[in-house]
KEDRENFI-776589 format. One record per residue: residue number from 0; residue in three letters; y negated, z, x of N, C-alpha, C in turn. Coordinates in pm, 1 decimal, m for minus. Layout:
BEGIN
NUM  ALA  Y  Z  X  Y  Z  X  Y  Z  X
...
This chain:
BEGIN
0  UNK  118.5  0.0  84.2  0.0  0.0  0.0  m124.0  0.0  88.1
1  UNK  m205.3  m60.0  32.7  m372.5  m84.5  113.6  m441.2  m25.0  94.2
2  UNK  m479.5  114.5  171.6  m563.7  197.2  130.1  m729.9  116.1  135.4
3  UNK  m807.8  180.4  100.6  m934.2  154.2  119.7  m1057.4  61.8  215.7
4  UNK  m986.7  238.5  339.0  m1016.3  152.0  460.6  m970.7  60.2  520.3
5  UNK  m820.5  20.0  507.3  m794.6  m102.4  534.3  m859.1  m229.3  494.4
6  UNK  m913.4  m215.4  341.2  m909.6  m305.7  299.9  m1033.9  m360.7  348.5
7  UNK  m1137.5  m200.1  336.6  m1261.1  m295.2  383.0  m1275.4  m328.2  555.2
8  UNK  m1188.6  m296.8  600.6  m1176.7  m349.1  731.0  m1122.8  m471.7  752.7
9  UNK  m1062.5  m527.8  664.7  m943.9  m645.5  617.0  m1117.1  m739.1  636.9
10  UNK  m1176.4  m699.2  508.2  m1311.1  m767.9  460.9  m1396.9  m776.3  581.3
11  UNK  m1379.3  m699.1  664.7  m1473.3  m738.1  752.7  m1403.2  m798.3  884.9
12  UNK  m1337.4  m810.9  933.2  m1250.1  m890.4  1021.0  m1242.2  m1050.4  940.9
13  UNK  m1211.1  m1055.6  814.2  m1212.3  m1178.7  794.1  m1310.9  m1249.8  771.4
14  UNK  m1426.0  m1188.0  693.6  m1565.7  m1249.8  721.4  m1603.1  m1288.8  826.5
15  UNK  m1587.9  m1177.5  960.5  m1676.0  m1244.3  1070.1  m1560.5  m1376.1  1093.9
16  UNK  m1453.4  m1356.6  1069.5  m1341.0  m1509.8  1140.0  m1359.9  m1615.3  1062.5
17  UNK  m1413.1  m1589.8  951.2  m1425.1  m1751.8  889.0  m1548.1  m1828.8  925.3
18  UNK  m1614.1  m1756.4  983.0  m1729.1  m1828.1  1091.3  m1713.1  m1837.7  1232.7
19  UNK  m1581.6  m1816.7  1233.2  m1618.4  m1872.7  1372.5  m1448.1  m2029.0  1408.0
20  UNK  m1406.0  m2047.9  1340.5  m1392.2  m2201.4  1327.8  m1488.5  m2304.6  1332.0
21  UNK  m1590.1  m2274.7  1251.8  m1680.8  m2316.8  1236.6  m1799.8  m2345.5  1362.0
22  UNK  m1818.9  m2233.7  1418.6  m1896.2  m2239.3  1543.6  m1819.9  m2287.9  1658.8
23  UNK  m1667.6  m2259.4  1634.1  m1654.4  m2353.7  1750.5  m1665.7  m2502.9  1707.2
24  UNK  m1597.4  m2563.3  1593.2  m1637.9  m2692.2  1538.1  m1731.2  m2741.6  1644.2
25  UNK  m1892.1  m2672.3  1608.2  m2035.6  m2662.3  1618.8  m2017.4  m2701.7  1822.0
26  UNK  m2000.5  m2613.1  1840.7  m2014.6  m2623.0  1989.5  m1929.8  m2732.0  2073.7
27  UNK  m1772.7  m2779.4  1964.5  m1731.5  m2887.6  2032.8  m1811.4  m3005.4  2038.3
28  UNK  m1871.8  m3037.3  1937.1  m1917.4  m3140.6  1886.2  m2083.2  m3152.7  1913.3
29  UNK  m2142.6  m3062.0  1992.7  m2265.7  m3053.2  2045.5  m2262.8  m3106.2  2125.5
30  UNK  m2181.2  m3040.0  2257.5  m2172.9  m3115.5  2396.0  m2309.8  m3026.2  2459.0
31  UNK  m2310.2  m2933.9  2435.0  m2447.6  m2841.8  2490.6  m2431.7  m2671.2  2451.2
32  UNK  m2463.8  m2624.8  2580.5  m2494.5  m2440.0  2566.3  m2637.0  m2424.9  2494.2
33  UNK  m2701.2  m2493.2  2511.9  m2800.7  m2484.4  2456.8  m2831.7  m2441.9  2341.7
34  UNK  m2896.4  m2279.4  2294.0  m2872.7  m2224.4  2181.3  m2779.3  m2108.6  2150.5
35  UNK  m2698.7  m2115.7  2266.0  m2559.0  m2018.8  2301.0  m2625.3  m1900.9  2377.7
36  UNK  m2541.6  m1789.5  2354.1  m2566.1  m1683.5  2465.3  m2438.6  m1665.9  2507.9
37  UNK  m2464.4  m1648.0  2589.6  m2290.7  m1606.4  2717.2  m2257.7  m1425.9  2647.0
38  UNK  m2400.0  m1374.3  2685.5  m2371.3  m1221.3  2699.4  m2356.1  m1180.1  2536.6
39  UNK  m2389.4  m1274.0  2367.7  m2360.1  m1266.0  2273.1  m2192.4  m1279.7  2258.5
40  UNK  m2156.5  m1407.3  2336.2  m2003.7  m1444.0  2313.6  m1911.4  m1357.4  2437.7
41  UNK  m1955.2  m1271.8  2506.6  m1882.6  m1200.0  2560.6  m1861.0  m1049.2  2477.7
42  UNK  m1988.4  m1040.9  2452.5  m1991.3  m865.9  2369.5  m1905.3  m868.0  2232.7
43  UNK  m1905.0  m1004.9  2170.0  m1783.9  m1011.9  2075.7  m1676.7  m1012.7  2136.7
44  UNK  m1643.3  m1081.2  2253.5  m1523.0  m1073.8  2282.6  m1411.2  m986.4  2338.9
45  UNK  m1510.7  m871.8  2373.7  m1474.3  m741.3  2394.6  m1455.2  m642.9  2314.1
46  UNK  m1533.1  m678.6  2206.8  m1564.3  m611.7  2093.5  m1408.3  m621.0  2029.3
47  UNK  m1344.6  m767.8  2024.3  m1231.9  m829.5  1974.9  m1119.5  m705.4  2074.4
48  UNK  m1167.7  m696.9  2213.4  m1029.2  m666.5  2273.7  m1054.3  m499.5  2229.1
49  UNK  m1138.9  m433.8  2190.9  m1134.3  m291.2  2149.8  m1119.4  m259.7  2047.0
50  UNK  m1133.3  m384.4  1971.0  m1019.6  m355.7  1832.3  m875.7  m344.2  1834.6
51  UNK  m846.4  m504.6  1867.7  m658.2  m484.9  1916.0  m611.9  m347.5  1978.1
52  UNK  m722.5  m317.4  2120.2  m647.6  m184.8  2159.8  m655.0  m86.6  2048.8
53  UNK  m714.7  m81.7  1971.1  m735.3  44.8  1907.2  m677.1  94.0  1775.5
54  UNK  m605.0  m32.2  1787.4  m454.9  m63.6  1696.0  m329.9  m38.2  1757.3
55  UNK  m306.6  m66.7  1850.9  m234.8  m29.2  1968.8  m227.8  120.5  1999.2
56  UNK  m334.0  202.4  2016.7  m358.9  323.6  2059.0  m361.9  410.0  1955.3
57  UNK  m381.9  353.5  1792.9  m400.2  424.0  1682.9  m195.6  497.5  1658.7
58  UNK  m166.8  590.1  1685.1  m25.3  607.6  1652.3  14.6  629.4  1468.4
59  UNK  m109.7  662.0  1372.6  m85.6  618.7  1260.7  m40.4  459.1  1261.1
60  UNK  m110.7  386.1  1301.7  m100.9  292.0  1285.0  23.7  208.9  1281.1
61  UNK  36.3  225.4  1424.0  182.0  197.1  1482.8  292.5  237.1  1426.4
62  UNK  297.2  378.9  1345.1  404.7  402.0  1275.6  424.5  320.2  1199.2
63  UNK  288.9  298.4  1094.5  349.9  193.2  993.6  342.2  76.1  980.8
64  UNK  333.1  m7.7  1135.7  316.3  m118.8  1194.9  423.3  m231.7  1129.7
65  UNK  538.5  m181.5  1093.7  576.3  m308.9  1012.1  545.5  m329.0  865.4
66  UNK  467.2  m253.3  781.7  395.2  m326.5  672.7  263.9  m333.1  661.2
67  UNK  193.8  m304.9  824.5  57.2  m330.3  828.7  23.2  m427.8  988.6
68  UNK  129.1  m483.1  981.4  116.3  m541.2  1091.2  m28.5  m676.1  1104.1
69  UNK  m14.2  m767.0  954.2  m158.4  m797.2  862.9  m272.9  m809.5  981.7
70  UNK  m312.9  m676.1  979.7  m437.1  m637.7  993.7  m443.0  m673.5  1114.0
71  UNK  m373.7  m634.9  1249.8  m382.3  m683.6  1387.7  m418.3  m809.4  1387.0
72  UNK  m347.3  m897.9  1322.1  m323.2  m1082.7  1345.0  m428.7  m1088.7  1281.1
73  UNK  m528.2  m1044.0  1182.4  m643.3  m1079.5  1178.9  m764.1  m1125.0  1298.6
74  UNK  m745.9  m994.0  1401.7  m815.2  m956.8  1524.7  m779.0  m1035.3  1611.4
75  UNK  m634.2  m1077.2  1652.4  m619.4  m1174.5  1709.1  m612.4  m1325.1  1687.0
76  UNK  m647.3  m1341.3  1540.0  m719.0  m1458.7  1525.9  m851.6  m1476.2  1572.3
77  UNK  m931.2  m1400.0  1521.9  m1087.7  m1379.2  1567.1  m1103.3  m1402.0  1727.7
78  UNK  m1033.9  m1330.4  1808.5  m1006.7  m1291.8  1941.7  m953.9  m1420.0  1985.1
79  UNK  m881.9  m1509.3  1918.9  m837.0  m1647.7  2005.9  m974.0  m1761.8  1988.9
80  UNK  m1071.4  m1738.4  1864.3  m1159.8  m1822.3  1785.2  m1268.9  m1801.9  1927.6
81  UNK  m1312.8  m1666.4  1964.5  m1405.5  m1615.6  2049.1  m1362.2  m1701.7  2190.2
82  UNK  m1249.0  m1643.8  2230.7  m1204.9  m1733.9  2359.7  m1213.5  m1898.9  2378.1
83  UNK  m1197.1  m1954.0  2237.3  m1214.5  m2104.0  2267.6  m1371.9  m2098.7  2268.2
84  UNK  m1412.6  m2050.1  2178.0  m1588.2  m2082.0  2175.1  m1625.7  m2027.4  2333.8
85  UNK  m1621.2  m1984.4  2421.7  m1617.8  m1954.4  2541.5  m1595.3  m2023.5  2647.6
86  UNK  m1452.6  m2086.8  2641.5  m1387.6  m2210.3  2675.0  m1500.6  m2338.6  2647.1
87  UNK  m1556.7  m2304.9  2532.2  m1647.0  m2439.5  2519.8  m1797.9  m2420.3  2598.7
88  UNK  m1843.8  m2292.2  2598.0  m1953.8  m2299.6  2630.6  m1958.6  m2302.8  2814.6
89  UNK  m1867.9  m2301.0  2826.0  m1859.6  m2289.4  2992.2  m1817.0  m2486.1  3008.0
90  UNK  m1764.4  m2532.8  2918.1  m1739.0  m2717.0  2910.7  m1907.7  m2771.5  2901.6
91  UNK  m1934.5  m2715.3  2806.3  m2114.0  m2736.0  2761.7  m2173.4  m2727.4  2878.7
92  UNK  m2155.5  m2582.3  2922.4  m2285.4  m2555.8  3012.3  m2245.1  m2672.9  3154.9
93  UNK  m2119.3  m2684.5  3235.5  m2090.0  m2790.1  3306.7  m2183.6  m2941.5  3293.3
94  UNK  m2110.3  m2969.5  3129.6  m2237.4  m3071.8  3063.4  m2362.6  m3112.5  3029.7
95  UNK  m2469.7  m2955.5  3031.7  m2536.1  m3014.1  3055.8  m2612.0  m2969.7  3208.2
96  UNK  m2563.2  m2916.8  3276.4  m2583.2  m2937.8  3453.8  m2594.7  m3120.3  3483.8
97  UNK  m2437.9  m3130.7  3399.3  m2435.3  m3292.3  3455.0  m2559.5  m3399.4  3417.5
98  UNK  m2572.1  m3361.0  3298.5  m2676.3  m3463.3  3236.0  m2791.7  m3421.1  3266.5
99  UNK  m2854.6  m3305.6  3332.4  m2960.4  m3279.2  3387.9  m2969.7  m3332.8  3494.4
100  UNK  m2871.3  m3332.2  3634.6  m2873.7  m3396.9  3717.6  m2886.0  m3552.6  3712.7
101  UNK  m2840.6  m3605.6  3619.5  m2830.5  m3788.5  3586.2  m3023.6  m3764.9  3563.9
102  UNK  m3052.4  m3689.4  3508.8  m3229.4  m3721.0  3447.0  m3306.6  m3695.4  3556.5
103  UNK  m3267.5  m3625.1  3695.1  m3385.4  m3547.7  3777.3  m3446.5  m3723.5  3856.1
104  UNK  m3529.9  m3694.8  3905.6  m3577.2  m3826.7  3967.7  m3528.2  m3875.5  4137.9
């Protein structure tokens, strides 16, 4: 059964993840950091790894880890979404070094 706090924790893990398909979409298809923060997409992404641990470290949790298992794979969806958008902005930022260099005189 889903207590409360699960649930609104459910609600908020999945809100922030359904935006971020999306932003990576955004950033593949830019071809630019430009607009990005490194130290924004890192502080989520840590943010991501102190959740998982803290599912991990929670021993309620873990007890009843096989009918709330759910809730983790939420975090590590989010947590794989963060890493590609990362993956991209470090492709971006390469890109536009390059295309800055093609423009200098």
């Amino acid at each position: 059964m889903i207590d409360l706090y699960e649930l609104l924790e459910i609600i908020m893990v999945v809100s922030f993840g359904v935006s971020w398909p999306f932003n990576v979409v955004k950033s593949y298809r830019a071809r630019t950091a430009k607009g990005k923060s490194l130290v924004f997409l890192l502080c989520i992404f840590f943010g991501y790894i102190a959740g998982i641990a803290s599912k991990f470290l929670n021993e309620g949790y873990m007890a009843a880890f096989a009918s709330k298992w759910y809730v983790l794979i939420f975090y590590i969806i989010n947590f794989i979404m963060v890493g590609a958008d990362l993956v991209l902005y470090v492709r971006n930022k390469r890109l536009d070094a390059i295309a800055a260099a093609k423009n200098e005189p």
